[in-house]
N, C-alpha and C positions, 0 to 999 in steps of 0.2 A: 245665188238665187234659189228660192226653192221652186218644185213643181207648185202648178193653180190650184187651187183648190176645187173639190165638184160644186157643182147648182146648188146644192142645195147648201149647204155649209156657206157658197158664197150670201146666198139668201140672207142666213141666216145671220151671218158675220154683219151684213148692211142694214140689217133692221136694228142689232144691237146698237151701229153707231149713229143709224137716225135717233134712236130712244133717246141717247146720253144728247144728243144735239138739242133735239126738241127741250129737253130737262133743263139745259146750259141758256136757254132762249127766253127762258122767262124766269132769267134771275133779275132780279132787278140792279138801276143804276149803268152806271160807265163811266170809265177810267178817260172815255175821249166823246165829248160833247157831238151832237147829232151834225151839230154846221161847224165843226172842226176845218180849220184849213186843212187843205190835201198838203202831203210830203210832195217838197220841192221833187221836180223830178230829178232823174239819175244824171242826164246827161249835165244838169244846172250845178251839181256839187262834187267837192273833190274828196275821195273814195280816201280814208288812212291808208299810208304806204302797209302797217301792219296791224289787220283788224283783230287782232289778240290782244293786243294793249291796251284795248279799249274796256274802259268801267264805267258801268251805268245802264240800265233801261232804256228803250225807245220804242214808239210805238208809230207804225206805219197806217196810215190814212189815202186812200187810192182816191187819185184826182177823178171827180167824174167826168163823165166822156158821153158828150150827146149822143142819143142813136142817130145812125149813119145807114140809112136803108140800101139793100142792094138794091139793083134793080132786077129785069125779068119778066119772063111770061105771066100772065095772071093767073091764080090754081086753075087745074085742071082733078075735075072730079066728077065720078067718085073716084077714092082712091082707098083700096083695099090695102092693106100691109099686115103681116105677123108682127105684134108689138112685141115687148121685151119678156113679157111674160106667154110667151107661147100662144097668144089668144086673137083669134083674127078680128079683125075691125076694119069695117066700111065708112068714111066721113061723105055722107054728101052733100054737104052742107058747111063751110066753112067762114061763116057771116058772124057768129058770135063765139068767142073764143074763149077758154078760161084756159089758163096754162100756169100749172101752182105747184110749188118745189120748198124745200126749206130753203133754199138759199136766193130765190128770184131769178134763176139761171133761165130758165125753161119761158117767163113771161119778156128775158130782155131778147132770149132767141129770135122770140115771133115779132118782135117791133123791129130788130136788125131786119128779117126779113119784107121786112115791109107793109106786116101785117097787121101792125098796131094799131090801127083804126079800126079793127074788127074783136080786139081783147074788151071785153065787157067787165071784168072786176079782176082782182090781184089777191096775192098774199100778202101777207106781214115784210116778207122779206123782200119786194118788188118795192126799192125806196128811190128809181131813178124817176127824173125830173117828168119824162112823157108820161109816164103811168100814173102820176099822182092823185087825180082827178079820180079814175076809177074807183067804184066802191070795194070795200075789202070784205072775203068771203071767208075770213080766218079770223078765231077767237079768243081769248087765252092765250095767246101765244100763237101758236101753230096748229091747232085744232080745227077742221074744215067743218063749217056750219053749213048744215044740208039748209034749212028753208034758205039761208042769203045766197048761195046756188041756183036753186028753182026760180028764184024773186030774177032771177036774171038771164032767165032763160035760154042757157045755152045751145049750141048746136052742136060741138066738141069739148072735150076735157083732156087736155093733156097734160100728165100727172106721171110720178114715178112714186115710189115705194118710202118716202122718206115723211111725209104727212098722214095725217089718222084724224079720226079713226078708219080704219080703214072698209068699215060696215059701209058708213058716207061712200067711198066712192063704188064700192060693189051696190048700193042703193041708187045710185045714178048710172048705173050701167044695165041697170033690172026693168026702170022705169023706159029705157031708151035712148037715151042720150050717149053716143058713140064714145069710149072713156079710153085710151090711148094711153101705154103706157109703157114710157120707156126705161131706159138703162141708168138705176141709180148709182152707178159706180160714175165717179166723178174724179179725173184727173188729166193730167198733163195732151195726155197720149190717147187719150177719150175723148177730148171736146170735138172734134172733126164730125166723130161719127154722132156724138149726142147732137150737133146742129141739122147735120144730114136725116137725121129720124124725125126729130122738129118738122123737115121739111117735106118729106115723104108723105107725114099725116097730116100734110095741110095742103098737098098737092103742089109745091112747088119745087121741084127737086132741083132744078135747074139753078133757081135761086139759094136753094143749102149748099149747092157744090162751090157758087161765088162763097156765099159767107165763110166757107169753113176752109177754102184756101186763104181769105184773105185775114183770117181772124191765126188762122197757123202760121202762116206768113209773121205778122205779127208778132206773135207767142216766140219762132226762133230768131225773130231779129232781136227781141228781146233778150233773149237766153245767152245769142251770144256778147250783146254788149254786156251783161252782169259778168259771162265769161271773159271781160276784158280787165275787169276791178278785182274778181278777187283772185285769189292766190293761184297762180301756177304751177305752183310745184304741188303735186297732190298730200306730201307730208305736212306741207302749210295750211291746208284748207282748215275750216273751220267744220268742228263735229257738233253735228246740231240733232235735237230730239224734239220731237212737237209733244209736248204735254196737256193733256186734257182736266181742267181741274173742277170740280162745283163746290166751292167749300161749306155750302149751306147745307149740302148731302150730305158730304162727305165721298165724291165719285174722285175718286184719282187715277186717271188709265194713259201710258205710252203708248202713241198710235205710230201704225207700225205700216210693214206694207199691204194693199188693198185700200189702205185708209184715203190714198189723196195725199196724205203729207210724205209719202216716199217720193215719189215726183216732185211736190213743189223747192224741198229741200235739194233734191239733185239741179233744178232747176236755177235755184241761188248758190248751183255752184257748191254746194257746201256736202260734208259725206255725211250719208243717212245712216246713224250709229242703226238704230232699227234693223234697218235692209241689212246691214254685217253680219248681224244677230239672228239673221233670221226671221225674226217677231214681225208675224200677221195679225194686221187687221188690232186690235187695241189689246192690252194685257194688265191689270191691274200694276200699279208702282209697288215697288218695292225697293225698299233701300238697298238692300244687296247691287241689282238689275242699274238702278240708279250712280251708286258712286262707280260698281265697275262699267260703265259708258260713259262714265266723266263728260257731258259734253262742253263744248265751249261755247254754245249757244242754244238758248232754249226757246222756242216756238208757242206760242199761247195764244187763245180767243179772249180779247179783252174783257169781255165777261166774265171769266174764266178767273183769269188774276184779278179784279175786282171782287168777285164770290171769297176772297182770303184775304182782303187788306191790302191788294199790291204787292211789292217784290219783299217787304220785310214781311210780309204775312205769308208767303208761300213758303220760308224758306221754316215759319214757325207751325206751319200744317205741314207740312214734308220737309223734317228734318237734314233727311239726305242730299237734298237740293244743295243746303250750305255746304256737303263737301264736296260737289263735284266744282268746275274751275266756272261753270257760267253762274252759279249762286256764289261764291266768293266774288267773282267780279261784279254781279248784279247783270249779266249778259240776259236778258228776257228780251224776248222783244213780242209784241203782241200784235193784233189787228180783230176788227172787227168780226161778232163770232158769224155774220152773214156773207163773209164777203172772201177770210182766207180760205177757205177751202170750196169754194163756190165753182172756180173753173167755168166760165162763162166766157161769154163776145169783149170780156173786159179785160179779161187772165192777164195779158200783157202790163194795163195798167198796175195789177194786183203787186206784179212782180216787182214792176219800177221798183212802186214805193217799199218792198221789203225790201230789197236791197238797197238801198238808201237805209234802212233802216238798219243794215245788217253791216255795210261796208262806211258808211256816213253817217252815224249815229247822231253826230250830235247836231245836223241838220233834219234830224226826224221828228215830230211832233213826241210831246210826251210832258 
């Protein structure tokens, strides 16, 4: 492993892969229909004895999961906290709530906590069942509209660094509206403390500390039934690389570790060619880079492979793909560009269905 990186380089590294995200979000179409069946879960299907052998594409669809509110004291506020960017904030008022991420992490927090009757509108990427009704304050894509904001007068915002422009939310912090804002790194080993900060700036700490044991809880009982399917022996695993693709740009980047997909991939049990290498945070592709990590399975945002035709179209926008051993076999496997690398009160579910998708291919939607 290498040393962290400083503040500001990490800053910097997480704005880059919001950009490429935001960009990847309003490509249009998909490769898997909005009311797709969920992937049968893991414990329902039988894992191949050797997931090497396996040829062909599959794409993972995570079962939705009603919010299941903690319980708890009612906020107590005001509640003062250093947010993630060094800046103090006071909420005393926690009656209408906007909580907006690229990924809907941050709006399904405050409804696990109990707080969902007090969120006044959502993102684009808030696509669970309770929040539906609310109005959406997001554009284009992912682009936060100041008046549908005001129009909704909130009392808090809690927001991380992954939406823009980001004048918008320094304009709702000017005007007075307490703007909260937490820690956009988003992975395995983060979610505890991302629901913990949730709860802090809504005053209910007592209720972040239920959710984020029981959502970890979760997460390693997961991790280790995936550790039950796939290989044992560490020379068996499968080498997987998360590929970032926009074929209408032309963006081609290996995300690497910082990205979120160093963890998810350890998570499925699988070795993170990246983390081997070295390689932080995303690195343009290169064929070189590409045939020498040969992996056996490649990781994508269904958006992603969709922007290039599918699995025949990625391997004719990046050549090098066909000679590593997961473009000969066709090994891709994709998921929703909102949802794999999202790390939310769901992660659990996220994992099932890749692994099913990763270990049980041919029980996986596609």
């Amino acid at each position: 492993m290498i040393a962290s990186r400083s503040r500001p380089a990490r800053a910097a590294l997480l704005l880059v892969l919001a950009a490429l995200v935001l960009t990847g979000c309003q490509a249009t179409g998909s490769g898997v229909a909005e009311d797709a069946d969920p992937t049968p879960a893991l414990a329902a299907v039988t894992p191949l004895e050797n997931p090497r052998e396996w040829t062909g594409a599959s794409t993972a669809v995570a079962a939705p999961a009603p919010v299941a509110p903690v319980d708890g004291p009612a906020p107590a506020l005001p509640a003062t906290i250093t947010d993630a960017q060094g800046t103090l904030v006071t909420v005393s008022d926690a009656s209408r709530i906007l909580a907006l991420d690229i990924y809907g992490s941050l709006s399904r927090i405050v409804f696990e906590l109990g707080l969902g009757d007090r969120i006044v509108g959502r993102d684009i990427s808030s696509g669970f069942a309770e929040i539906a009704d609310r109005p959406l304050v997001t554009q284009n894509g992912h682009d936060l509209n100041a008046e549908a904001i005001l129009e909704l007068d909130p009392t808090v915002i809690l927001t991380d660094t992954s939406l823009g422009p980001w004048d918008t939310v320094l304009q709702m912090r000017e005007i007075g509206i307490p703007v909260v804002v937490v820690d956009s790194r988003r992975s395995i080993d983060g979610l505890g403390g991302l629901i913990i900060e949730v709860a802090q700036a809504l005053g209910v700490p007592e209720r972040g500390s239920a959710l984020a044991q029981r959502t970890t809880a979760a997460v390693e009982a997961k991790v280790a039934q995936i550790a039950d399917v796939a290989p044992a022996d560490p020379a068996d695993r499968l080498r997987m690389l998360f590929l970032y693709v926009r074929g209408q740009s032309g963006v081609y980047y290996l995300f690497g570790e910082e990205s979120g997909a160093d963890s998810l991939i350890e998570a499925l049990g699988g070795i993170d060619i990246a983390g081997q290498n070295g390689w932080v945070g995303m690195r343009p592709v290169t064929a070189e880079a590409l045939v020498a990590a040969n992996p056996d399975v490649i990781l994508m945002m269904t958006k992603g492979l969709d922007s290039v035709g599918g699995v025949d179209g990625l391997t004719e926008h990046i050549p090098a793909v066909g000679q590593t051993v997961a473009g000969q076999k066709g090994r891709i496997v994709d998921m929703s560009d909102t949802t794999i690398l999202s790390f939310g009160p769901d992660t659990a579910a996220v994992l099932d269905a890749l692994a099913v998708a990763v270990y049980a291919p041919s029980e996986a939607t596609r």
